[in-house]
N, C-alpha and C positions, 0 to 999 in steps of 0.2 A: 754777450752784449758788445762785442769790439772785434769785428771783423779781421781787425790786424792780428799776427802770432803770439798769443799767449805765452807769458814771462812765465816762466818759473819760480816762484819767490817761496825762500826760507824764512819764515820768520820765526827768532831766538828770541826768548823772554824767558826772567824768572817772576813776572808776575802774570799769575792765569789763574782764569777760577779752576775749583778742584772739591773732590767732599770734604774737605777740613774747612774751608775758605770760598766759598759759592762767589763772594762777591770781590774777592781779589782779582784785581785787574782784568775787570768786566770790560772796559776801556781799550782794553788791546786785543780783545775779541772783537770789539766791535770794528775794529779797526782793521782783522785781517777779513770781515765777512766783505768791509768795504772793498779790499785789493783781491778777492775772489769774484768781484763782478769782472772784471777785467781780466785777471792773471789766472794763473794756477797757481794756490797756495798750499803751503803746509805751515803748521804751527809745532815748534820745539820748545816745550817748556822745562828749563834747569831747572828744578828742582833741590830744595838742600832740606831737610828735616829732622828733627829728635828722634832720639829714641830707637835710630834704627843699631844695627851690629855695627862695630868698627870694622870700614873699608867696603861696606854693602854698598851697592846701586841695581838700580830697578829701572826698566824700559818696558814701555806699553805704547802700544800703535792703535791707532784704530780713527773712526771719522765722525766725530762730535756735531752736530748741527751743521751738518755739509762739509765742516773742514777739515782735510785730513791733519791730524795732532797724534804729534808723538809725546811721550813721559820721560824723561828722564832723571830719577830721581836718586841721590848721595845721602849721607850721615852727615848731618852739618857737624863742622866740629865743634866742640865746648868751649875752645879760644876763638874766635872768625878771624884774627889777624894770622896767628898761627896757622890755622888751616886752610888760610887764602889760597896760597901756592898749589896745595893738594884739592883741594876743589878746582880751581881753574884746569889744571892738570888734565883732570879728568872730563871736565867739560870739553876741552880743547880736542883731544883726542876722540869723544864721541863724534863731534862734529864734523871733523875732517873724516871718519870713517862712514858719518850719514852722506855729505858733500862727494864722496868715493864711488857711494852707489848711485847716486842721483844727484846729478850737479846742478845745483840751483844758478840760473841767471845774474842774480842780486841774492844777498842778503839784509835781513831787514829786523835789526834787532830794536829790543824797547826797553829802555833807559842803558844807563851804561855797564849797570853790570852785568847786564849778558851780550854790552855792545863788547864789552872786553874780549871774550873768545872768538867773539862774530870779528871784530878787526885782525888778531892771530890769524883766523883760519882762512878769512879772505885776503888778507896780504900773501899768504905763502902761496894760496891758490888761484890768486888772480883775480879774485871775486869783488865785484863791489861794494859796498857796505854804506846801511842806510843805518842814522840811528835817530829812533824816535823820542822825545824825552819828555815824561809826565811828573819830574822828580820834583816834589816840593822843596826840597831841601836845596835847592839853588836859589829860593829866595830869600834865603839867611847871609847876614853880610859875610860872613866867613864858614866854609865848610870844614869838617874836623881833617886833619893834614891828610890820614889815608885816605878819608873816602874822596878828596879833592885830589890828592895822585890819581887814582880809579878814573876817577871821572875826567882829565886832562886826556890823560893816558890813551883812553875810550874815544872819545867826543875828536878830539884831534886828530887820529887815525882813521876815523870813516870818513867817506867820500863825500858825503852832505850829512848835517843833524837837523834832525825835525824836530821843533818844540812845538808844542800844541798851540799855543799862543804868543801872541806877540806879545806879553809880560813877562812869561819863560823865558824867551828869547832874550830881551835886555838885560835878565837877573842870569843868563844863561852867559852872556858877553862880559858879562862884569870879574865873573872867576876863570879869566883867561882861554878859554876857549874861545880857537882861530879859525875854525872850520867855517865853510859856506853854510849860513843859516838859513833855513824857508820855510816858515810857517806854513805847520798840517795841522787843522784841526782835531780833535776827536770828533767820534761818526754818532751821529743819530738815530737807529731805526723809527723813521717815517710813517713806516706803515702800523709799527703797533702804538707808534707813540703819537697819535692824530686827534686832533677834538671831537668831542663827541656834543651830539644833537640834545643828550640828555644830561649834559654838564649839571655840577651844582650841589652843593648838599646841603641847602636851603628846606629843612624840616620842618615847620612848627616855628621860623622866624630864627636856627640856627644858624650859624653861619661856619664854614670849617675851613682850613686851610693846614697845611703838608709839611715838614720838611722832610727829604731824606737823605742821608748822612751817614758818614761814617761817626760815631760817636765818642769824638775826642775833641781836647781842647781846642783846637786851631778850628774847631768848625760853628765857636761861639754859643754854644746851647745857654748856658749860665746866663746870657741876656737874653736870649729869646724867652727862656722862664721868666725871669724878672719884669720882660714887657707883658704876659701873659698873668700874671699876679697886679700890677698895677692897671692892666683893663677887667679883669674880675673885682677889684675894689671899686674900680667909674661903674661900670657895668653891671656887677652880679651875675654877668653869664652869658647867658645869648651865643654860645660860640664853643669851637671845643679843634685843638691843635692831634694832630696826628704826626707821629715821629716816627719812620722807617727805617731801619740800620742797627745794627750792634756796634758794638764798638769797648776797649777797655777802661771808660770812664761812663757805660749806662746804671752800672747799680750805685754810682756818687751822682747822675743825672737825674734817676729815678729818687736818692733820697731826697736833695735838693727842691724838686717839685712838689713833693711830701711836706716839706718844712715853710713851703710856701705856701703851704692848703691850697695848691690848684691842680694837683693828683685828680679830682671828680672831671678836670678838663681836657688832662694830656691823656690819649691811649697812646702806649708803645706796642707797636707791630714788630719788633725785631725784624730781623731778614728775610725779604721778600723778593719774591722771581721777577722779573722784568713784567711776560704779562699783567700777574699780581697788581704790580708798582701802578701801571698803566690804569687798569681796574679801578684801582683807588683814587688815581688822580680826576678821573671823569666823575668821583664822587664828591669830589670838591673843589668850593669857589676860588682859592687862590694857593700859590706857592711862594713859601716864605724861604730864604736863605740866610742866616746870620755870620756869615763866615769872618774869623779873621785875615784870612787869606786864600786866596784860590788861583791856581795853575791854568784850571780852564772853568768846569761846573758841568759837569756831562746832567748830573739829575737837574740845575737847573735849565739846560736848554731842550729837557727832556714833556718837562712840565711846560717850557711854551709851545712846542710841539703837540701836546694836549689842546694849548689854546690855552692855558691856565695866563691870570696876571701873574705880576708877582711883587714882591717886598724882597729887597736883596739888599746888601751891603756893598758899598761900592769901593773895593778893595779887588787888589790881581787884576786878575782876566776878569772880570766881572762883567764892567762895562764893556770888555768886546762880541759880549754873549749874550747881555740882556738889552735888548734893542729899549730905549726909553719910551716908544710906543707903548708898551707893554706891562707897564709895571710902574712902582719909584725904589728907587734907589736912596738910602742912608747913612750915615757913616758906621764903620764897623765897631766894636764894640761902646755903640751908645742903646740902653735899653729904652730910654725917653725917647730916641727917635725911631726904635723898632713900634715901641706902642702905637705912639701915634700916624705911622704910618699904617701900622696893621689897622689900627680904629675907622683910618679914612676910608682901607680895600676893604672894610665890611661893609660899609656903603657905596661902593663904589666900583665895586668887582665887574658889577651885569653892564656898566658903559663899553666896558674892552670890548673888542673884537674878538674872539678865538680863532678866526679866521688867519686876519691880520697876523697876531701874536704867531702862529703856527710858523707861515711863512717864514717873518724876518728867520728864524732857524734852520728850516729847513731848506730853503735857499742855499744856507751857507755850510750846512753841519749835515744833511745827509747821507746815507752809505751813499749814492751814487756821487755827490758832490768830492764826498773825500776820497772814495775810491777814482775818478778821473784825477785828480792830481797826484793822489802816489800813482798812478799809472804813468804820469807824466815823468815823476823824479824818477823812476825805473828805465823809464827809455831813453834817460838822460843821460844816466850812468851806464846803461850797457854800451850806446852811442861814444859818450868818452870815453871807457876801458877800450871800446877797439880802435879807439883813435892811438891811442896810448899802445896799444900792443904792434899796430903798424908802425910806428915812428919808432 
């Protein structure tokens, strides 16, 4: 798609999906399919795990959905402070030994614990260093000492840091990190995430709407039940919520909706494929989000991309993602204003646009959107490294 010489780019992460974890860091897949319109990519994913022998590591190559990805996988150790040093160790020295046989342009790592190795290996090698950051945990006023060493350490040593949003970004300035900042989105797939002609799950005078979620507390389920039990006491029914994601608080989520006798109205889908996810949402009138807090919202700008409205909390990145065309917005953990929000979008779903809704996202959030401007920060940094290497 880009006539000019295709970049070479590395990109390092320890979050990627895998069989243990399908939907770990979906987000930084989507992200290097974005920078493969453009460049030539490869994906290195550090890996650390239970259970394996003491001092194992494991490496697999191969080309996953178009992108070449390599594995490399350690023994996490039983202490992680303790075993920092021996993990990075080894991470470090794969790298420089990958970067050996095939020297990447940029490297392009995502959050900072595998920006950590990617700044090591590209200081000594000359190499640029991109680092992208999806880490919730910069929006806490204080981060725990090590991982806030980690993350100085990382962040201030690459050459630019991408936060996904411009919330990230000022919760990202607040713990000292000095580096040049420039909002990069997460990326959308467009093509499978688009409205359909036959929107709706309008049965018999039902009405259904989504959320999907990783299912833990920061993503507010406990209200969104609660508004879901106070419109089956107005109501008696007429409607029925769908919950997609696992997560280590579903069997305390699943009892709680038990306890609230409206178990006959939530199905839980556990973890579903992207297609899947897409599938479902063209089966239904709206998408709800409860969050306490959100870095960006990849599922909800996924669902306006469907064309779906939506009910969202207006917390984080929220409001940079949910165009007010499109939806309303609430405060986060209020249940009385999830309800009557949700009670308004059953009446009032079929006015939106899908059309519209689709747009404001895709405009801004998809793979070709996001992939032109990391192609941008890539040519930027190559452009200054050889400035820097002249002078």
């Amino acid at each position: 798609m880009n006539e000019r010489k295709r970049l070479r780019v590395l990109f390092v992460t320890n979050w990627f999906p895998d069989a243990d974890n399908p939907c770990r860091g979906v987000f930084v897949k989507e992200h290097a399919h974005a920078a493969a319109l453009y460049n030539k990519v490869t994906v290195l994913f550090l890996s650390l795990k239970d259970g394996l022998t003491a001092g194992w590591s494991g490496i697999s190559r191969g080309v996953e959905d178009d992108i070449e990805t390599i594995r490399f996988t350690q023994r996490k150790h039983r202490f992680p402070k303790i075993g920092f040093l021996r993990d990075l160790s080894g991470q470090v020295k794969f790298v420089r030994k990958l970067i050996s046989d095939d020297r990447p342009d940029v490297i392009h790592a995502h959050t900072y614990g595998s920006g950590l190795p990617a700044v090591i290996v590209g200081k000594r090698n000359r190499i640029p260093v991109a680092v992208t950051e999806h880490w919730s945990g910069f929006t806490e006023e204080r981060l725990p000492r090590f991982e806030g060493f980690k993350a100085r350490y990382a962040l201030n040593h690459a050459q630019i840091v991408l936060p996904v949003s411009g919330y990230l970004k000022r919760r990202i300035e607040k713990h000292g990190i000095e580096k040049r900042l420039r909002v990069v989105p997460n990326a959308i797939d467009c093509r499978l995430f688009s409205p359909s002609p036959r929107r709706g799950g309008r049965t018999g005078g039902i009405s259904r709407f989504l959320l999907v979620a990783l299912l833990t507390p920061v993503k507010g389920i406990p209200y969104l039940l609660q508004a879901v039990r106070a419109l089956k006491v107005k109501r008696g029914g007429g409607f029925r919520l769908d919950i997609v994601g696992d997560g280590p608080n579903r069997a305390e989520y699943e009892r709680l909706a038990a306890e609230l006798d409206i178990d006959d109205l939530v199905t839980w889908h556990g973890t579903l494929s992207k297609p899947n996810i897409a599938q479902l949402m063209h089966r239904c009138d709206f998408f709800v989000l409860p969050s306490l807090s959100e870095t960006f919202g990849c599922a909800l700008a996924e669902a306006m991309a469907c064309g779906l409205p939506f009910v969202a909390t207006e917390t984080g990145a929220v409001p940079e993602v949910a165009d007010p065309r499109g939806g309303i917005l609430v405060p986060p953990g209020d249940s009385r204003a999830l309800e009557e929000a949700i009670g308004v979008m059953m009446e009032r779903h079929r006015e939106y646009s899908p059309e519209v809704i689709a747009s404001t996202v895709c405009d801004r959030f998809s793979r070709e959107t996001v992939g032109r401007m990391l192609d941008e920060v890539y040519r930027g940094l190559v452009h200054r490294s050889a400035d820097s290497r002249n002078h």
